[in-house]
C-alpha positions as semicolon CSV with decimal commas, in nm:
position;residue;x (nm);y (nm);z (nm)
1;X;11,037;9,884;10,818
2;X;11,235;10,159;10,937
3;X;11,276;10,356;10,641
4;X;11,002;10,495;10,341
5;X;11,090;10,375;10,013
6;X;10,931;10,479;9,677
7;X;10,949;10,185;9,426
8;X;10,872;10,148;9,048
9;X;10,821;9,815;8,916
10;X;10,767;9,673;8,590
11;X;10,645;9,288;8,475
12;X;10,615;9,251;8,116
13;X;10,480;8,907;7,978
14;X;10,621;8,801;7,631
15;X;10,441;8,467;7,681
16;X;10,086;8,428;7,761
17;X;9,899;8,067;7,790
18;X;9,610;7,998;7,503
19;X;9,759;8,319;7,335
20;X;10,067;8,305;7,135
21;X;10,020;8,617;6,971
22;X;9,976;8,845;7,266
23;X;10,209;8,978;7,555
24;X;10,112;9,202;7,841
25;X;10,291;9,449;8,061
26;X;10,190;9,595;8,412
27;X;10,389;9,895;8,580
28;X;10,358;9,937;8,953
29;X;10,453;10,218;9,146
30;X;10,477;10,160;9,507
31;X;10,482;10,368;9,842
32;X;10,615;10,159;10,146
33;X;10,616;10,413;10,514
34;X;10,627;10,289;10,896
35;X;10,358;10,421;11,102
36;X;10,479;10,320;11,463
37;X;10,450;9,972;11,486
38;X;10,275;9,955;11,152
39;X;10,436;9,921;10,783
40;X;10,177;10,035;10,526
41;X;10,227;10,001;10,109
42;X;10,061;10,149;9,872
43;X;10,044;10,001;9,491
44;X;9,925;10,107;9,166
45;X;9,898;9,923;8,834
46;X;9,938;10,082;8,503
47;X;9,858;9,779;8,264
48;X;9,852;9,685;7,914
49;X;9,682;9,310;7,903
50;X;9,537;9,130;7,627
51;X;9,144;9,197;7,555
52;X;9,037;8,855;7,467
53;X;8,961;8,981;7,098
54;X;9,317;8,970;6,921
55;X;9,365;9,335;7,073
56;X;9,487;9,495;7,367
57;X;9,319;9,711;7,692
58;X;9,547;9,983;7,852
59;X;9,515;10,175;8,152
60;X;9,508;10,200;8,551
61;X;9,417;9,923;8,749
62;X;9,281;9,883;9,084
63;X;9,455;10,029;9,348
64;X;9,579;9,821;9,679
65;X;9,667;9,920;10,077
66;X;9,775;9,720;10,331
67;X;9,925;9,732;10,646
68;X;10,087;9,480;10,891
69;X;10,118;9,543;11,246
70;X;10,498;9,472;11,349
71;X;10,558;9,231;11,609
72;X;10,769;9,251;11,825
73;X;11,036;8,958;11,746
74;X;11,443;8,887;11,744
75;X;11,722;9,162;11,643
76;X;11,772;9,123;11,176
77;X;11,353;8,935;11,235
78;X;11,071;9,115;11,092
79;X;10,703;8,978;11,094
80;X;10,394;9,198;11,064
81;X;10,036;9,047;10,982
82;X;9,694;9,300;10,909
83;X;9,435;9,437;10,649
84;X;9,434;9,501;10,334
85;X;9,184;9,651;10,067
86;X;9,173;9,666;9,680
87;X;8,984;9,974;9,551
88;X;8,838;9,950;9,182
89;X;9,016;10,250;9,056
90;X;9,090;10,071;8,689
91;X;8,985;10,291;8,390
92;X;8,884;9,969;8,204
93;X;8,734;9,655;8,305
94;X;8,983;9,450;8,153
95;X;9,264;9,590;8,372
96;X;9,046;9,596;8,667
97;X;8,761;9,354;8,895
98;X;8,525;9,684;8,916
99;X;8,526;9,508;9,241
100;X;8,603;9,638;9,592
101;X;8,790;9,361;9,761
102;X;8,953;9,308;10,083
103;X;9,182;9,043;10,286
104;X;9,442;8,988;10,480
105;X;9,849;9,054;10,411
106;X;10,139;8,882;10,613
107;X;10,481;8,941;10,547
108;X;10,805;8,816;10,733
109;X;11,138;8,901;10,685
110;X;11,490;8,771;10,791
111;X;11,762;8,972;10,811
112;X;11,975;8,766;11,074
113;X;12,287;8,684;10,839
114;X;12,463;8,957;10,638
115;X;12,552;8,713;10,328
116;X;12,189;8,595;10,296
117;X;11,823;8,718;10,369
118;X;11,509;8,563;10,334
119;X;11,120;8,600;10,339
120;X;10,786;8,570;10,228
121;X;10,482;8,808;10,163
122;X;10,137;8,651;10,128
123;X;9,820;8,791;10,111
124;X;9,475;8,686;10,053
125;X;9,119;8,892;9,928
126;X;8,810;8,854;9,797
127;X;8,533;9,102;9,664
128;X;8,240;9,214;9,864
129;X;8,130;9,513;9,699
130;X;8,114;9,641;9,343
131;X;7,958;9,690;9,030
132;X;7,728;9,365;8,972
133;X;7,873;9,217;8,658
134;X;8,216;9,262;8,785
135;X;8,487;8,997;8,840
136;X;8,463;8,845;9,129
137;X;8,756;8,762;9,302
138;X;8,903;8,504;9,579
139;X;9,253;8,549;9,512
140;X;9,583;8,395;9,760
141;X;9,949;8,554;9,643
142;X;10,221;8,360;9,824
143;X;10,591;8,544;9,746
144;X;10,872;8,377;9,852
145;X;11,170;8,631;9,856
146;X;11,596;8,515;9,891
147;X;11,888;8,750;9,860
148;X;12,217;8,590;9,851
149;X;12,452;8,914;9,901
150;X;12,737;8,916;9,608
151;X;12,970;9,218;9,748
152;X;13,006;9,557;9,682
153;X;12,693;9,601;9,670
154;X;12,585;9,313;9,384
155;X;12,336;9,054;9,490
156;X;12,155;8,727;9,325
157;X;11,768;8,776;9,411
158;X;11,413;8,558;9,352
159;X;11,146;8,742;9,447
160;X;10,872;8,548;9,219
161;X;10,483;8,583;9,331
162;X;10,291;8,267;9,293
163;X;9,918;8,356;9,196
164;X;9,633;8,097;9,297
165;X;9,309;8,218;9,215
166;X;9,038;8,014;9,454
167;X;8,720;8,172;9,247
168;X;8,789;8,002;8,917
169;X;9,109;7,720;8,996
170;X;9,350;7,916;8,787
171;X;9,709;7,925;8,879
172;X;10,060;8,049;8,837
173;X;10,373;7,897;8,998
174;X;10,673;8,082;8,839
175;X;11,054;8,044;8,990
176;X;11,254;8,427;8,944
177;X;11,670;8,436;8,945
178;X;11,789;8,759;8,877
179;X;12,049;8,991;8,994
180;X;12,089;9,345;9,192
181;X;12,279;9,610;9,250
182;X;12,234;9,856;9,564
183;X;12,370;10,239;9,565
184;X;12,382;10,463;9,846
185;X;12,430;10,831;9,832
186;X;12,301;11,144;9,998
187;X;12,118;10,911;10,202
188;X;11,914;10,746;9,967
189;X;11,965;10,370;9,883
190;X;11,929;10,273;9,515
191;X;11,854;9,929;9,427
192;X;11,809;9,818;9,034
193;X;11,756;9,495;8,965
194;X;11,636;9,256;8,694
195;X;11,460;8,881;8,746
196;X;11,352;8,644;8,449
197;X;11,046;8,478;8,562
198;X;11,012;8,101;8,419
199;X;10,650;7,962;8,493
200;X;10,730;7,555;8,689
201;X;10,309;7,538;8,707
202;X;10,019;7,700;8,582
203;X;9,664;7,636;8,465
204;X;9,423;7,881;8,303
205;X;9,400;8,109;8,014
206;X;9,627;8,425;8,007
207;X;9,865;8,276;8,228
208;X;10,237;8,414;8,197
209;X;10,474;8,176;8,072
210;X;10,759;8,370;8,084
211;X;10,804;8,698;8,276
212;X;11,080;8,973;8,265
213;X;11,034;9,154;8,652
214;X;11,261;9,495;8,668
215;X;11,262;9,755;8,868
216;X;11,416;10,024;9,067
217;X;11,360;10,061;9,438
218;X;11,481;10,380;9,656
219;X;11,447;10,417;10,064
220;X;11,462;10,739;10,229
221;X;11,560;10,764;10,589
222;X;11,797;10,479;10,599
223;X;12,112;10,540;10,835
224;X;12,345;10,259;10,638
């Protein structure tokens, strides 16, 4: 919370439920920044998802804000709780809702041992405003996060994001083990990672069975 990071993010989905043939991929690019007592992110979608015709849709997808109010809380503890709104920015509806929607975000983080952190980030939304035959949404994302700190930099990491969708009773309950490695220099930390995603539970069409979750985070500011 103390430092703005820029981070690009990629899920692609060789394995989709009720349709063997197709795969998806979504790239997110992320802006994290402390206001004060306030941590804000900023996320963007670039997807390519199956059409539900044997063909695929491409493009943006709806763009999401939130920001937790810090509390105040023990020396390594982070927890933060606030808004959070979903704009309908997708350039097709198959990589969008065409749905404003907006919720609640809560995210905790524990930084108390230097071997081993843990966390969680969930948030929760629903549509209120929108184009009429749009998708509605009532949507709860509950991610776990653990960090198990390797040395010299090189960590083991599961960051999976289990996806319960309350509109329709579709799920997705994937486990993530993966591995890191941070970088610092000129005062900017570097962390690449990878994370194979193996789906424990799900239910629902288009569901991932398998996901591949890379990406490469940087934070400006940091004093480490």
């Amino acid at each position: 919370a103390k430092t703005t990071a820029f981070n690009i993010q990629n899920y692609y989905t060789p394995v989709l439920t009720e349709a063997p043939d197709q795969t998806s991929n979504t790239l997110w690019l992320r802006y994290a920044n402390p206001f004060g007592k306030w941590l804000v992110r900023a996320s963007l979608p670039l997807s390519q998802v199956p059409a539900g015709d044997g063909t695929q849709a491409s493009g943006l997808g709806d763009f999401n804000l939130f920001a937790t109010y810090l509390f105040d809380a023990p020396a390594g503890v982070s927890f933060g709780v606030g808004p959070q709104v979903t704009a309908p920015t997708a350039t097709d509806d198959k990589t969008g809702t065409e749905r404003w929607q907006a919720g609640l975000a809560a995210v905790y983080f524990n930084a108390t041992s230097s071997a081993f952190q843990w966390g969680g980030l969930v948030t929760w939304q629903t549509d209120f405003a929108g184009e009429s035959e749009g998708q509605e949404t009532n949507v709860l994302a509950v991610q776990p996060f653990y960090f198990l700190q390797l040395g010299k930099g090189l960590y083991a990491r599961s960051a999976a994001v289990m996806v319960f969708n309350l509109e329709d009773g579709s799920y997705n309950v994937p486990v993530g083990l993966g591995i890191g490695k941070v970088i610092s220099a000129g005062g900017v930390i570097f962390n690449a990672f990878i994370e194979p995603q193996f789906t424990a539970l799900c239910h629902g069409p288009y569901e991932p069975q398998l996901q591949i979750f890379v990406g490469l985070n940087t934070q400006f500011g940091s004093k480490e």
